[in-house]
N, C-alpha and C positions, 0 to 999 in steps of 0.2 A: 694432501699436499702440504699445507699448514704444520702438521704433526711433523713431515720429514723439516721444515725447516725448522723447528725447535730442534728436532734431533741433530741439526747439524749445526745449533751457535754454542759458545762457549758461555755457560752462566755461571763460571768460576766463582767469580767475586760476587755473585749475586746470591749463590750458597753458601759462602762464606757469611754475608751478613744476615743469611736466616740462621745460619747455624748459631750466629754471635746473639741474634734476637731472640732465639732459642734458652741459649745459656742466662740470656740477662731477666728474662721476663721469666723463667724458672728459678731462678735465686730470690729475686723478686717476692713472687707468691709462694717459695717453698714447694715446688711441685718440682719433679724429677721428669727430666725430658724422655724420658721411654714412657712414662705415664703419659706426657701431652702427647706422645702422638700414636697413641694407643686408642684403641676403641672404647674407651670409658664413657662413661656422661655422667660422673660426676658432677657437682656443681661449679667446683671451686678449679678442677682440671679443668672442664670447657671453657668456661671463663676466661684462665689463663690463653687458652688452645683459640680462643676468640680474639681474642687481645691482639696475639700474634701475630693471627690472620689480618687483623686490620690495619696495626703499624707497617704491617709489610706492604699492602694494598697501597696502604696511604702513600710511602715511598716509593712507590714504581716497581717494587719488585714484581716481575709476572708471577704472572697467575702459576703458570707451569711450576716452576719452581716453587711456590709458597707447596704447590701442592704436591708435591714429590717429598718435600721436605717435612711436611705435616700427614702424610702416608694418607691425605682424602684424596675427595674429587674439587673438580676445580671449580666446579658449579657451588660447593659450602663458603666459597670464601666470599663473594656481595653479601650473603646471608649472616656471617661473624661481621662482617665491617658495620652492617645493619644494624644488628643487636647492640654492639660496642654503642653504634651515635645515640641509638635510643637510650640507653640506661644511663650514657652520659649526661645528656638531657637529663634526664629529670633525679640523678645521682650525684652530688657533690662529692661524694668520695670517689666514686669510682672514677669521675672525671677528672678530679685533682691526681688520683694514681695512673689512669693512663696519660695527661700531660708528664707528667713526671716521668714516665719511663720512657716515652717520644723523644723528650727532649736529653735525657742519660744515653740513652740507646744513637743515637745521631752522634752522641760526643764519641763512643766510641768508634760507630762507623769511622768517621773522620780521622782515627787512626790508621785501620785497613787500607793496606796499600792496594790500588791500583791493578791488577795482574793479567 
């Protein structure tokens, strides 16, 4: 029953800003968004492909959607938001680059209109 009512909301605007978190967190690290959501494991694809999952978690995006849009399961995305806090913690770079693209990626949101 769950499953039919995701199938029947509209997550327009909420694919729109994975798609935009998509574009920006790939220009970003130079990764090419068929790569991120590709079955690679890479270090430097996951990473990004982690990233993603977590700014989007953090914002409310469902679950559903991150993972439609990231072609996983929706069970990988606490386990990417996981990794992100951890490495933040005890990584000053990585944690200076994901505040940084939080807060880029939000300004853009803030364009996207409404629909």
């Amino acid at each position: 029953m769950t499953t039919q009512c995701f199938k029947n909301r509209n997550f327009s605007h909420q694919k729109h800003k994975m798609r935009c978190l998509l574009e920006y967190v790939g220009d970003f690290y130079n990764v090419n968004i068929d790569d991120i959501i590709s079955q690679t494991k890479k270090m430097h694809i996951v990473w990004s492909r982690h990233v993603i999952m977590a700014i989007a978690e953090e914002n409310k995006i469902p679950q559903i959607v991150i993972a439609e849009t990231m072609n996983r399961d929706r069970s990988l995305i606490p386990y990417a938001h996981k990794k992100v806090k951890e490495l933040c913690s005890v990584d000053r770079e990585a944690n200076s680059e994901v505040k940084f693209l939080v807060n880029n990626v939000k300004d853009k949101w803030t364009t996207i209109k409404q629909y």
